[in-house]
C-alpha positions in Angstrom: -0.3 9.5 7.9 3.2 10.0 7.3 5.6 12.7 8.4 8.2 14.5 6.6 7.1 14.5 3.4 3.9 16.2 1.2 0.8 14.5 2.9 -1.0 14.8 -0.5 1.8 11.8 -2.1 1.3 9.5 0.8 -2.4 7.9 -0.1 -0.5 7.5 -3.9 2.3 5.7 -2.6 0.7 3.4 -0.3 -1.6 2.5 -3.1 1.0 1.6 -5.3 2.7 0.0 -3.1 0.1 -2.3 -2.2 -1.1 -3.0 -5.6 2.8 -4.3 -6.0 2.7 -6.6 -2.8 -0.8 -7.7 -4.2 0.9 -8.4 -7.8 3.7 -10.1 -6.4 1.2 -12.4 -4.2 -0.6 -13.3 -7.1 2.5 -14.5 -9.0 4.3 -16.3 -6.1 0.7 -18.4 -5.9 0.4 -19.2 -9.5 3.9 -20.1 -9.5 4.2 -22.2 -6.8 0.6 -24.2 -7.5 2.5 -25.1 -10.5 5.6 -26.0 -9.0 5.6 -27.3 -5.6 3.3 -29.9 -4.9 0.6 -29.2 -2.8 1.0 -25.6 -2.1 -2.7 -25.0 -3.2 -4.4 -27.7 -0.9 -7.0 -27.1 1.6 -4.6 -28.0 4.3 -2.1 -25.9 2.9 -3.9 -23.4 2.1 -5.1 -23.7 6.4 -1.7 -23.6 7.8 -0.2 -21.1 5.6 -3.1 -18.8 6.7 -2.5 -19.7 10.2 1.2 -19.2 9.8 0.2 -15.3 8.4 -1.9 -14.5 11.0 1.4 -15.0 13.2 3.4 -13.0 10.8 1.0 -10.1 10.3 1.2 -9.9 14.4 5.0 -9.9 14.0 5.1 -7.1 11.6 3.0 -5.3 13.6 4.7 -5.3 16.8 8.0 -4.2 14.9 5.9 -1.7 12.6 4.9 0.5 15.7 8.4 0.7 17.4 10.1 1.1 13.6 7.7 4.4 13.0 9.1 6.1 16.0 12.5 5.3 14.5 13.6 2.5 16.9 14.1 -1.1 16.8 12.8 -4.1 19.0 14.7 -7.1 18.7 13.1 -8.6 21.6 9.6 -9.1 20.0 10.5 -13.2 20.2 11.6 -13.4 23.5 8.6 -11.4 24.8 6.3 -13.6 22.7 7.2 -16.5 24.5 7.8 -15.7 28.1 4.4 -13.9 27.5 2.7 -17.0 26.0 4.3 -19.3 28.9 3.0 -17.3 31.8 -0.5 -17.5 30.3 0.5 -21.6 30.1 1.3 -21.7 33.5 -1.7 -19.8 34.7 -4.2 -22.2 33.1 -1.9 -25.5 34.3 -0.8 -24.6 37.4 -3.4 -22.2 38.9 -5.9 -23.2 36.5 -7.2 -20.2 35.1 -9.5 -19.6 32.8 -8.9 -19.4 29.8 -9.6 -16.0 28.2 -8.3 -14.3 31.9 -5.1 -16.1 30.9 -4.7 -14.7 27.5 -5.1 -11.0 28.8 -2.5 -11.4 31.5 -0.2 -13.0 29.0 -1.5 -9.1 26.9 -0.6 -7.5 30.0 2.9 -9.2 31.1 3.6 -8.7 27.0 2.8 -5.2 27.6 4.8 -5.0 30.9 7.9 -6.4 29.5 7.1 -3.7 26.3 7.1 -0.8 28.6 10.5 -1.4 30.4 12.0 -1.4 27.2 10.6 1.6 26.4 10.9 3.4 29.8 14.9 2.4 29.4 15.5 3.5 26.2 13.7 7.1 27.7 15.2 7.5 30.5 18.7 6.6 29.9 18.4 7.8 26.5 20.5 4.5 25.4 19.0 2.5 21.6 16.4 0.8 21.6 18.8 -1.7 19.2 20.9 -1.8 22.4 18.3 -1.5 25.0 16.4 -4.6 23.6 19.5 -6.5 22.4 19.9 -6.7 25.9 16.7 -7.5 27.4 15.8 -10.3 24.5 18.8 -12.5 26.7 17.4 -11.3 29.5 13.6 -12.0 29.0 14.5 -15.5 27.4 17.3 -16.4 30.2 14.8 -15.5 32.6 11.7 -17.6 31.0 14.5 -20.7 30.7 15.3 -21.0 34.2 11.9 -20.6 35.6 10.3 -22.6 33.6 13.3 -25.3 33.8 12.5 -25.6 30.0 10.2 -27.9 30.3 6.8 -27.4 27.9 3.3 -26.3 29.1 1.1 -28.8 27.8 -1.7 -29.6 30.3 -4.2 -27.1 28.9 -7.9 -26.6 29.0 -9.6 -28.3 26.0 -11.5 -24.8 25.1 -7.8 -23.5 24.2 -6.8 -26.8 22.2 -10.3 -26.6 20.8 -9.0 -22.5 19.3 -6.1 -24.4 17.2 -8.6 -26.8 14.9 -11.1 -24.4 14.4 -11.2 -24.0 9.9 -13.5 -21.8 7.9 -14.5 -22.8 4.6 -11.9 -26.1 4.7 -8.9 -23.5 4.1 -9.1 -20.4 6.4 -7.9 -19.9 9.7 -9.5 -17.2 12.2 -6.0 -16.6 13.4 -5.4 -14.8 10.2 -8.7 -12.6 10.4 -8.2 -11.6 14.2 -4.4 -10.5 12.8 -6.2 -8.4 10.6 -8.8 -7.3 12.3 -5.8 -6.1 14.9 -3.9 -4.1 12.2 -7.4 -2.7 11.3 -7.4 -1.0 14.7 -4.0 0.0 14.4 -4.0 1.9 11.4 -7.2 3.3 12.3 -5.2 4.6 15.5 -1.8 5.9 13.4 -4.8 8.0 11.1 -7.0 9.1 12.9 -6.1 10.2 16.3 -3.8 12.5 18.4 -1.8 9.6 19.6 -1.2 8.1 16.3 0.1 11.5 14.7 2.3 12.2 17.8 4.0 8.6 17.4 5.0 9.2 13.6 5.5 13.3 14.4 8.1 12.0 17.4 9.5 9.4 14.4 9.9 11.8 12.1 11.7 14.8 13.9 11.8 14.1 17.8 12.9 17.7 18.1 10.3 19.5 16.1 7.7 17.4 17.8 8.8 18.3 21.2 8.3 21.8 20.3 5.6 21.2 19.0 4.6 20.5 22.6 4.2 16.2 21.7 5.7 14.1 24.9 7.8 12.2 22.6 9.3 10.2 25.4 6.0 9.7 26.6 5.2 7.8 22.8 7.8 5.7 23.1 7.3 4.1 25.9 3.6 3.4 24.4 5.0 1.8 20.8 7.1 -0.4 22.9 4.6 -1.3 25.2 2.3 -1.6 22.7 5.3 -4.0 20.7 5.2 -6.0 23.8 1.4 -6.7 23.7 1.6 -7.4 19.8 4.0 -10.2 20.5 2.4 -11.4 23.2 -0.4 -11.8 21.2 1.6 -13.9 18.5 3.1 -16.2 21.3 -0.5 -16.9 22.3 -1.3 -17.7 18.8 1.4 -20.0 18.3 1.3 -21.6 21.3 -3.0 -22.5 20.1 -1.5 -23.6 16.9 1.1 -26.2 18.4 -1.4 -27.2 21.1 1.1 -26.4 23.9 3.8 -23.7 25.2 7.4 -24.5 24.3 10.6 -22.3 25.0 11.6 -23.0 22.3 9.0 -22.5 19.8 10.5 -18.9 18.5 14.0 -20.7 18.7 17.1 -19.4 20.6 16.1 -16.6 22.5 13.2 -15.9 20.0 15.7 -15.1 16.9 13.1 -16.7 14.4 10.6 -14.0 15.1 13.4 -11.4 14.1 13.7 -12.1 10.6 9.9 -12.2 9.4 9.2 -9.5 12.1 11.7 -7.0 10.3 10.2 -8.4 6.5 6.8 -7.3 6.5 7.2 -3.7 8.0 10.1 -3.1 5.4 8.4 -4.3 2.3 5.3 -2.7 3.8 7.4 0.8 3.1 8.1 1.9 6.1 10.5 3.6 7.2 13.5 2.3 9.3 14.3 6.2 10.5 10.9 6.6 11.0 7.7 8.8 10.4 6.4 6.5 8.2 4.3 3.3 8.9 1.8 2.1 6.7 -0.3 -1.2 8.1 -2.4 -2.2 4.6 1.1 -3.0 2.7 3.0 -4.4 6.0 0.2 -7.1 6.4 0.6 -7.9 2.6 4.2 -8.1 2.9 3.6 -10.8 5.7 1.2 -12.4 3.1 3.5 -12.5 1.0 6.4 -13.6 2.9 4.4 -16.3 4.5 3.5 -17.7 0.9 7.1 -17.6 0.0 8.6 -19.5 2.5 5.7 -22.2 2.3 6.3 -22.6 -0.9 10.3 -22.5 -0.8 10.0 -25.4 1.9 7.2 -27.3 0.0 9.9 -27.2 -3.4 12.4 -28.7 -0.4 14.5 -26.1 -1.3 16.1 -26.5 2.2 15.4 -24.6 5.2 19.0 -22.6 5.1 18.7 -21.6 1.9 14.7 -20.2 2.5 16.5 -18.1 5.1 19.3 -17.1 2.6 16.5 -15.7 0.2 14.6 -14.2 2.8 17.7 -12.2 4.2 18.7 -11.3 0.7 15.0 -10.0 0.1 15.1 -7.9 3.5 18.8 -6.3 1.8 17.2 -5.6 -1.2 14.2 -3.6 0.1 16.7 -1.3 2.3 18.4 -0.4 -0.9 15.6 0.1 -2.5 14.0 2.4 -0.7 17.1 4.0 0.4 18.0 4.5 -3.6 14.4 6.4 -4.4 14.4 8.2 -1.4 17.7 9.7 -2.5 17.0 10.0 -6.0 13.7 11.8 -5.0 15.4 14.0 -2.6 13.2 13.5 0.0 16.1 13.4 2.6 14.6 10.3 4.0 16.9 7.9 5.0 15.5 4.3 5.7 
């Protein structure tokens, strides 16, 4: 569902604009089997789905906040902090496993929901609000951890980052999905979801309209917070090991394909609009690009160049047909 605009043209454009992403994924795959050397291998193939699964949780944590019209920039940060507490618990305390990964959930959460409960209650940006606490989260994680890596883990968590289906397909990718799945069956079908993208939409009319849109907030940013937890935890079982630095400098890496697949995916930067099908293409798709970008050895600034010229491109885009629709939608 999407707010502020006839319900009856949404199912049409979210079709279409997943048949696009599906075109373009197509194409980028042919091309690059035929010109970068190796992009089509079984191991490939392996890590560029375990490298989606990451970005479809990305996406998503951004995705939520975006359809209520605000912005998380501290998805990375969170990510990390989250993934190295769950580290921690299974070296130092020596949890197990699976009661480690919910806490990092919950602390992910945690972190989530003092953004959100900030940006409520002292009615400052969320661009501001988590500007702020992506240093603080990361400065935090650095001098309690003292830096240092979490490696000492319990072979049933090692065991998660080796596990292949077929000789090319990682679960971390199907659990990603499987996530968005319950998502977008949540912004469809029930109360909460159509109060998130009503508060999105028009905070004012949904507030009379008797929805507690600070309330909704709070829960996309909490929500956010679990999401990226969720990815730290992921790459953490791909690398074998919790580093602080694995999102790089306070998390910035996660920023740029976290923003990506939401904004190709269609939605909406002012909010009201979030569509989950077309924002986990778009991380398929911008997973696939940047494998095969760095597989041409293109050079890793230059991947980061076209990727930042491709996020520029989709605002105008959609900020061009929304005004030569008149839908008075502004991304």
């Amino acid at each position: 569902m999407a707010v502020g605009r006839s319900s009856r043209s949404q199912p049409n454009e979210e079709a279409s604009t997943a048949l696009g992403l599906l075109l373009l994924i197509v194409i980028a795959f042919a091309v690059f089997s035929w010109t970068a050397t190796g992009f089509a291998s079984p191991y490939n193939l392996y890590t560029l789905t375990r490298t989606a699964g990451l970005n479809v949780l990305l996406g998503l944590a951004m995705m939520v906040v975006i359809a209520t019209g605000g912005l998380d920039l501290s998805v990375g940060a969170t990510g990390v902090a989250s993934a190295m507490f769950a580290g921690y618990l299974m070296q130092d305390f020596r949890f197990q496993m699976v009661i480690a990964i919910v806490a990092a959930l919950c602390f992910g959460g945690a972190l989530g929901f003092c953004n959100g409960f900030v940006v409520v209650f002292a009615r400052v940006h969320s661009f501001i609000v988590t500007l702020a606490s992506m240093s603080i989260i990361f400065g935090a994680m650095i001098v309690l951890t003292k830096a240092e890596s979490v490696r000492d883990l319990p072979a049933s968590f090692l065991a998660l980052g080796k596990i292949r289906w077929f000789g090319y397909l990682s679960p971390m990718l199907i659990v990603s999905v499987a996530i968005g799945a319950l998502i977008a069956i949540m912004l469809r079908w029930t109360d909460l979801g159509r109060e998130i993208l009503a508060s999105g939409a028009s905070s004012r009319a949904a507030t009379l309209s008797g929805v507690r849109v600070g309330s909704r907030i709070i829960t996309v940013h909490a929500l956010s917070g679990m999401l990226a937890a969720a990815a730290g935890v992921m790459l953490s079982i791909r690398n074998g090991a919790m580093v602080p630095s694995m999102a790089g400098n306070l998390g910035q890496e996660w920023l740029l394909p976290a923003f990506l697949a939401p904004v190709l995916g269609g939605t909406l930067l002012s909010g009201g609009r979030a569509w989950v099908l077309t924002t986990v293409l778009a991380a398929l798709l911008v997973t696939e690009l940047t494998s095969g970008m760095l597989l041409m050895a293109i050079g890793e600034f230059w991947v980061q160049f076209a990727l930042g010229s491709v996020l520029l491109l989709a605002v105008l885009l959609e900020k061009g047909r929304s005004t030569l629709m008149g839908t008075g939608e502004g991304i």
